[in-house]
C-alpha positions in Angstrom: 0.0 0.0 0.0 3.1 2.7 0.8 4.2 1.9 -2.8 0.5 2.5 -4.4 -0.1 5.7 -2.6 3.6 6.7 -3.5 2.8 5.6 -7.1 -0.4 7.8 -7.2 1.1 11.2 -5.6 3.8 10.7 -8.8 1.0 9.9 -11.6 -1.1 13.4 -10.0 2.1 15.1 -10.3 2.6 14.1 -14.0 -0.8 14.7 -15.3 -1.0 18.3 -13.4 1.4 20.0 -16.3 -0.7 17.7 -19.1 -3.5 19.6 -17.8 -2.3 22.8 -17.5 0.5 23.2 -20.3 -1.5 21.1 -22.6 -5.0 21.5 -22.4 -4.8 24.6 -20.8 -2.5 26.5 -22.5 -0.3 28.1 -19.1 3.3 27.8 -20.8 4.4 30.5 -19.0 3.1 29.1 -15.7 5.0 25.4 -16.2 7.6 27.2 -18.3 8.7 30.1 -16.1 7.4 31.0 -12.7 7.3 27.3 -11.6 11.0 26.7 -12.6 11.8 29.8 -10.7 9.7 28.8 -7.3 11.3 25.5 -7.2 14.9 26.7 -7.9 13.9 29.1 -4.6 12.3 26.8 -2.6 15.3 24.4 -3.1 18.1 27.0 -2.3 16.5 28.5 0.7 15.5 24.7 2.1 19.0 23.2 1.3 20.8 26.2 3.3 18.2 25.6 6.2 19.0 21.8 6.7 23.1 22.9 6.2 22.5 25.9 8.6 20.3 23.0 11.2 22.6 20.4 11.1 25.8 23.2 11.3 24.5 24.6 14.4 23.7 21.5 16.2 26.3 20.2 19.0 27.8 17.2 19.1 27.3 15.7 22.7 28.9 12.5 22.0 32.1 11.1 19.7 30.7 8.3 18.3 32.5 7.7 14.8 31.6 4.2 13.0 34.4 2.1 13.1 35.6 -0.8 10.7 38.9 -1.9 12.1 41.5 -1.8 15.0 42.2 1.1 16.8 45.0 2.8 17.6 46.4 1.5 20.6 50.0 0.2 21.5 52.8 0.9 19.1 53.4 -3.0 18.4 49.3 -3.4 17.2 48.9 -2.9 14.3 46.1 0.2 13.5 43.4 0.6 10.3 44.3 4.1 8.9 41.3 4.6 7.3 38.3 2.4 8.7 38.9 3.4 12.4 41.7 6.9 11.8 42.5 8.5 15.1 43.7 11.9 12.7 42.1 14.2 10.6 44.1 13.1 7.4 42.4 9.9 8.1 39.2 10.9 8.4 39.1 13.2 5.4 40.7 9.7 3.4 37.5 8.3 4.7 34.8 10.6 3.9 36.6 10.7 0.4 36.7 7.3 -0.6 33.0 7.3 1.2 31.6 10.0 -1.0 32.9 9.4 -4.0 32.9 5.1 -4.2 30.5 4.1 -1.3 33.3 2.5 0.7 31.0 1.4 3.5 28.2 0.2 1.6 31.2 -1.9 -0.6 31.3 -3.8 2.9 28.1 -4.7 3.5 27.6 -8.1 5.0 24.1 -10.3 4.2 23.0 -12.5 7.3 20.6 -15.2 6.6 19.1 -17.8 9.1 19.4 -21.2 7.6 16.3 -23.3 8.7 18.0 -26.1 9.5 20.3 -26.1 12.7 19.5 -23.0 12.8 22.8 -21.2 12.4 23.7 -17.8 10.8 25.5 -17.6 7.8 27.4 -13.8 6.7 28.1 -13.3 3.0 29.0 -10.5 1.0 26.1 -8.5 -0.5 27.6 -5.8 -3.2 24.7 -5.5 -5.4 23.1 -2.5 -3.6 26.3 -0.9 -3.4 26.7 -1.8 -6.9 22.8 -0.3 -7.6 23.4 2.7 -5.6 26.9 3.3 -7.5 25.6 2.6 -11.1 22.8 5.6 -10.4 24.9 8.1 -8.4 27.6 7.9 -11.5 24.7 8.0 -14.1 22.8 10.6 -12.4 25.8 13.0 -12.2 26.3 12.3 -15.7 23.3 12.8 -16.7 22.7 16.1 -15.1 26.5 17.2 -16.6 25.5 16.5 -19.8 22.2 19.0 -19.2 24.6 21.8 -18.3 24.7 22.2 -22.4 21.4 23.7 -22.3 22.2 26.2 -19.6 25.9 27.5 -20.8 26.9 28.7 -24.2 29.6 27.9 -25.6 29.3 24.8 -24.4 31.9 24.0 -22.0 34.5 21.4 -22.8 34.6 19.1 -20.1 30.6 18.5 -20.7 31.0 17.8 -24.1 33.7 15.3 -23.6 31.1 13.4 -20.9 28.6 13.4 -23.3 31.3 11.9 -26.2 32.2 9.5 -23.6 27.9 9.0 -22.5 27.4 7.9 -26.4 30.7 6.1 -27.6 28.0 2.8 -28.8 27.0 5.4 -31.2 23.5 3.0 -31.5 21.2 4.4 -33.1 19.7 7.9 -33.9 19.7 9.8 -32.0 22.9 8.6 -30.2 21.9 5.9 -27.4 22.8 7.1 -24.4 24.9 4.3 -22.0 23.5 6.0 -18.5 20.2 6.5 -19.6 19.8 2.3 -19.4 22.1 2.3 -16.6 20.3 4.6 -15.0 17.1 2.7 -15.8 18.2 -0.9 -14.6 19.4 0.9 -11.2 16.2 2.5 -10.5 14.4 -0.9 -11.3 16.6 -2.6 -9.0 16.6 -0.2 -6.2 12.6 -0.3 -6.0 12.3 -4.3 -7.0 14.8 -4.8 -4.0 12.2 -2.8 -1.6 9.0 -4.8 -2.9 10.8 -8.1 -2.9 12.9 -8.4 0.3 10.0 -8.4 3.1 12.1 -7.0 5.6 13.1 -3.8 3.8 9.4 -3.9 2.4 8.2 -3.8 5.9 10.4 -0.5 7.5 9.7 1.0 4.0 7.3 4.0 4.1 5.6 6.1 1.2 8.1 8.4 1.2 10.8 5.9 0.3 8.9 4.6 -2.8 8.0 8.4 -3.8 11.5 9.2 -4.4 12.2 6.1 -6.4 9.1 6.6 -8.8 9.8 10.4 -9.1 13.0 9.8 -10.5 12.0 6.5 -12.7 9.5 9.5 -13.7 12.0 12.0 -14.9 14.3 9.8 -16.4 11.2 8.2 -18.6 9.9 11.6 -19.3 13.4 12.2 -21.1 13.7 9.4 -22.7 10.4 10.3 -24.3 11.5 13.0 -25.2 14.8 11.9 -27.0 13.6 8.9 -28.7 9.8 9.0 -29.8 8.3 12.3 -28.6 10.5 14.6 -30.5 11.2 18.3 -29.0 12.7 21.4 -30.5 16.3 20.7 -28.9 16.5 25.2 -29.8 13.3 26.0 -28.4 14.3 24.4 -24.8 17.9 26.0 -24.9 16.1 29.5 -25.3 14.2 29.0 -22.8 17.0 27.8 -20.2 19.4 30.3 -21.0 16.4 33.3 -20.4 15.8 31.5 -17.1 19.2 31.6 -16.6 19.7 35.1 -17.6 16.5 36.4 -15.8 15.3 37.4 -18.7 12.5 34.2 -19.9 11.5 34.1 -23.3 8.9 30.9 -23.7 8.7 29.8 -27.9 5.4 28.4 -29.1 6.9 25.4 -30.2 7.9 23.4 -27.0 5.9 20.2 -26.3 3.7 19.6 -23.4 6.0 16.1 -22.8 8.9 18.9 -22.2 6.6 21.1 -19.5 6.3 17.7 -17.9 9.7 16.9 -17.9 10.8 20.0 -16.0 7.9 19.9 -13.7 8.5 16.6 -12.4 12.6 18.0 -12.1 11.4 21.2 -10.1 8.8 18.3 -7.6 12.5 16.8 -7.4 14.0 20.3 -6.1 11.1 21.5 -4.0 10.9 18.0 -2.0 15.0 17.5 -2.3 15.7 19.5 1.1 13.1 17.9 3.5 13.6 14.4 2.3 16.3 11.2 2.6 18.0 12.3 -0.9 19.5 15.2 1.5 22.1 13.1 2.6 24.2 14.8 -0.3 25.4 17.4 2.1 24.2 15.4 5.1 27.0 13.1 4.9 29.5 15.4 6.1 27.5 16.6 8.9 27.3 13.1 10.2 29.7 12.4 13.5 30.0 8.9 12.8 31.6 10.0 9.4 33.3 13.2 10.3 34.9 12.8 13.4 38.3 10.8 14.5 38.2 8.0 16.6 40.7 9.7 19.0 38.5 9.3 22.6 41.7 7.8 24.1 43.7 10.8 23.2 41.3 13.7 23.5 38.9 14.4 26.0 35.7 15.2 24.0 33.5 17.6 26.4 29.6 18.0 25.5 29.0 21.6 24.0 25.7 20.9 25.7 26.8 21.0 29.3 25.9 24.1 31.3 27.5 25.3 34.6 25.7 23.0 37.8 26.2 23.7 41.0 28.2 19.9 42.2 28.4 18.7 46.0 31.9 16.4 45.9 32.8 13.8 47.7 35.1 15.3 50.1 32.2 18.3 50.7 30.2 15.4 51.6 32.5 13.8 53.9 33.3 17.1 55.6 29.6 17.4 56.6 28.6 14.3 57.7 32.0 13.0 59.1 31.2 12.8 62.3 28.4 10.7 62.0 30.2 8.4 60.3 32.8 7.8 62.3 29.9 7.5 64.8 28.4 4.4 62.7 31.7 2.8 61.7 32.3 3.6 58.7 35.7 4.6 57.4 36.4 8.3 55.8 39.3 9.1 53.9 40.2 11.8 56.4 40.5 11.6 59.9 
């Protein structure tokens, strides 16, 4: 049922621009003040969450560790899955960021029936899934920057050379445009399969998925069998960009759907799961060393209390109890 309802909020948000650009005729709505609300909406939300997470105090150190800690000279330490420096850590959130490092060590446990025992086995294919659409994605959205820069810069032209070196087809088949596809399907397939991750899943965790299978279908669409004026949408990105929007007659109502499924993507980005771009590095099992054996790591939460010590509490009640028997440190 989270997947249906998930599934439904996307299909209302697709046929709201067929309505409106199509039938009814507002290209300037979908084409202009929409693009411009969403670009908003996500640059004010995305510096809120930064700003939130920035302020917030860290009360405890509590970095995920992955290997042996620094400890006696003669023990041999992991660098980069448990690093006691800053050098380390910033190895770690590199090789985290940019190639998944902890999902690459993700363990499956199953339960054999008979026994029972446990059994731990490797289990790459989501970190292979969530790699294959983070790489395709950023590709994908590099090779857009054509439409938003002229001239056209050269390291975006070499991506998209690289994108279609099959050369299959005309247009040019795209390699991350079925990558991109086959990741998707397998991310969501995964959720509606696997019983456990079905069960924890909410709405929200499908809505995302079949937003972005929307988008990327919408383009294809557009590429392959519902031809658009490839002029017409450059000249109206580069007057958005320029502040100064010019809308032509000629752009297709699959096109106004396209780009408002990409502004949903923006408005929702900030407030939802696909934030952890920037929350990543906010994170202090990620960003922190595991030095606690070095440093002491004092709670930016604490406030000045009024304490009664030990010795205060022997110095008023000493003499009762020396009167019941019991020893005090001073006589």
């Amino acid at each position: 049922m989270n997947a249906l309802y998930a599934l439904i909020m996307v299909l209302a948000l697709v046929i709201i621009p067929l309505l409106g650009a199509g039938a009814a005729g507002w290209h300037v709505l979908f084409g202009v003040i929409v693009p411009y609300l969403a670009f908003i909406a996500f640059v004010l939300g995305f510096i809120y969450r930064v700003v939130l997470w920035g302020r917030s105090a860290v009360p405890f150190k509590i970095p995920t560790t992955a290997g042996q800690q620094q400890s006696f000279p003669w023990i041999r330490r992991s660098r980069i899955d448990n690093p006691s420096t800053r050098a380390g850590v910033v190895v770690r959130m590199i090789l985290e960021v940019l190639l998944f490092r902890s999902l690459f060590r993700n363990a499956r446990v199953r339960l054999f029936r008979e026994g029972p025992q446990l059994s731990y086995g490797s289990s790459k294919f989501l970190w292979l899934g969530a790699l294959a659409f983070h790489v395709s994605f950023f590709v994908i959205l590099a090779r857009h920057m054509r439409f938003f820069t002229e001239p056209v810069p050269v390291l975006f032209n070499w991506m998209e050379t690289l994108d279609g070196i099959m050369q299959v087809g005309v247009p040019t088949l795209f390699a991350t445009e079925i990558v991109i596809l086959l990741a998707l399907a397998y991310l969501l397939l995964r959720r509606l399969i696997d019983s456990k991750l079905r069960y924890i899943s909410l709405p929200t965790d499908y809505f995302a998925l079949f937003l972005l299978f929307a988008i990327v279908i919408s383009g294809v669409l557009m590429r392959y069998f519902l031809r658009v004026d490839i002029v017409d949408i450059k000249t109206l990105s580069m007057g958005l960009i320029q502040l100064q929007p010019e809308v032509p007659d000629s752009v297709g109502v699959m096109f106004y759907t396209h780009l408002f499924l990409v502004c949903s993507l923006l408005v929702y980005f900030p407030w939802s799961k696909l934030m952890h771009l920037a929350g990543v590095f906010f994170s202090p099992t990620r960003n922190l060393p595991n030095d606690n054996r070095m440093r002491r790591h004092v709670n930016p939460w604490n406030y000045p209390v009024k304490v009664h010590t030990y010795e205060e509490w022997e110095n008023e009640y000493r003499d009762k109890l020396k009167e019941a028997g019991i020893p005090v440190e001073k006589e």
